[in-house]
C-alpha positions in Angstrom: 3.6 2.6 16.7 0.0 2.9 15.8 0.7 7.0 15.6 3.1 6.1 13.2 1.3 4.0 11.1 -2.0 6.2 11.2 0.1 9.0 10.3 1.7 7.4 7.3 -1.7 6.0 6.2 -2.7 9.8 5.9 0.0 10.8 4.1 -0.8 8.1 1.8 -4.2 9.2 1.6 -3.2 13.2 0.7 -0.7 12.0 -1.7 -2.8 9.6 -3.3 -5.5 12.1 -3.5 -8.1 10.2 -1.6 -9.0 12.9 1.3 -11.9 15.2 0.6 -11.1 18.7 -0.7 -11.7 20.3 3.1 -9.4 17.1 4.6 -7.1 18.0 2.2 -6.6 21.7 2.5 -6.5 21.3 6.7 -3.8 18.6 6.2 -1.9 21.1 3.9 -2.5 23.7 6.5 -0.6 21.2 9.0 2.3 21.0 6.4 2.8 24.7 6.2 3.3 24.7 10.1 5.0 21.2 10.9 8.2 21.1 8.9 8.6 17.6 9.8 5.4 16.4 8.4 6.2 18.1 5.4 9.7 16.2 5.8 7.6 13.1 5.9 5.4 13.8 2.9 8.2 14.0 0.8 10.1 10.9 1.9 6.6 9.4 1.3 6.4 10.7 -2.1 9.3 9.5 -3.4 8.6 6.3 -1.6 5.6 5.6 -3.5 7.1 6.7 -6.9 9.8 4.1 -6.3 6.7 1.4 -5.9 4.7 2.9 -8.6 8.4 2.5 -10.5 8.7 -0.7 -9.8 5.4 -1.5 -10.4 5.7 -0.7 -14.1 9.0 -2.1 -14.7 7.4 -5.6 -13.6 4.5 -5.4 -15.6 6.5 -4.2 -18.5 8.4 -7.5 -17.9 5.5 -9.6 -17.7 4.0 -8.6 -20.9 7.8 -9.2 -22.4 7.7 -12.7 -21.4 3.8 -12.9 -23.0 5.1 -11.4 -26.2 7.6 -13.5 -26.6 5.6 -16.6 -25.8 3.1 -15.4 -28.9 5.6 -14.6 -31.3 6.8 -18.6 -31.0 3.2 -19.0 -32.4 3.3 -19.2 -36.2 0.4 -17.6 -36.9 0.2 -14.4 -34.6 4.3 -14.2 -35.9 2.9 -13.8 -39.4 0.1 -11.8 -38.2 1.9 -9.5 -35.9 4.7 -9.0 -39.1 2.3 -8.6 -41.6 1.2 -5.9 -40.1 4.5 -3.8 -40.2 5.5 -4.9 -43.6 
C-alpha cells in the first residue's frame, strides 16, 4: 500500500508541477516506457480536475450566499445599484 500511495503522491507532484525540471523530465522518461503509469497519470489528471472542479463550484457558492447576505444591507444595495445605473 505504501508503493501505492508514494506512487500516487508523485504523480501528484508531476502533475502539479512541483518536481524539479530534471525529476520531471526522468519521470516523463518513465511514462514513455510504462504504459501503465502513463494510464495512471491520466486517471490522476482527471482526478484532480474533478477536485479543482469542485473546488470552484463551492467557493462560487460561498461567495453567492455572501452576496446575497450584503445585498439585504440597504446601503451596499444602493451602492452596489448605483453603480450600474
Amino acid at each position: 500500500m505504501r508503493k501505492q500511495l508514494a506512487e500516487i503522491r508523485e504523480i501528484d507532484r508531476y502533475l502539479l508541477q512541483e518536481m524539479t525540471a530534471p525529476v520531471r523530465l526522468v519521470f516523463q522518461a518513465r511514462m514513455l516506457v510504462a504504459p501503465a503509469l502513463r494510464e495512471k497519470v491520466r486517471y490522476q489528471r482527471k482526478a484532480l480536475q474533478l477536485l479543482f472542479w469542485l473546488a470552484r463550484e463551492e467557493k462560487r457558492a460561498q461567495l453567492d450566499i455572501v452576496f446575497q447576505r450584503l445585498m439585504k444591507e440597504d446601503h451596499f444595495h444602493q451602492s452596489i445599484t448605483s453603480i450600474f445605473k
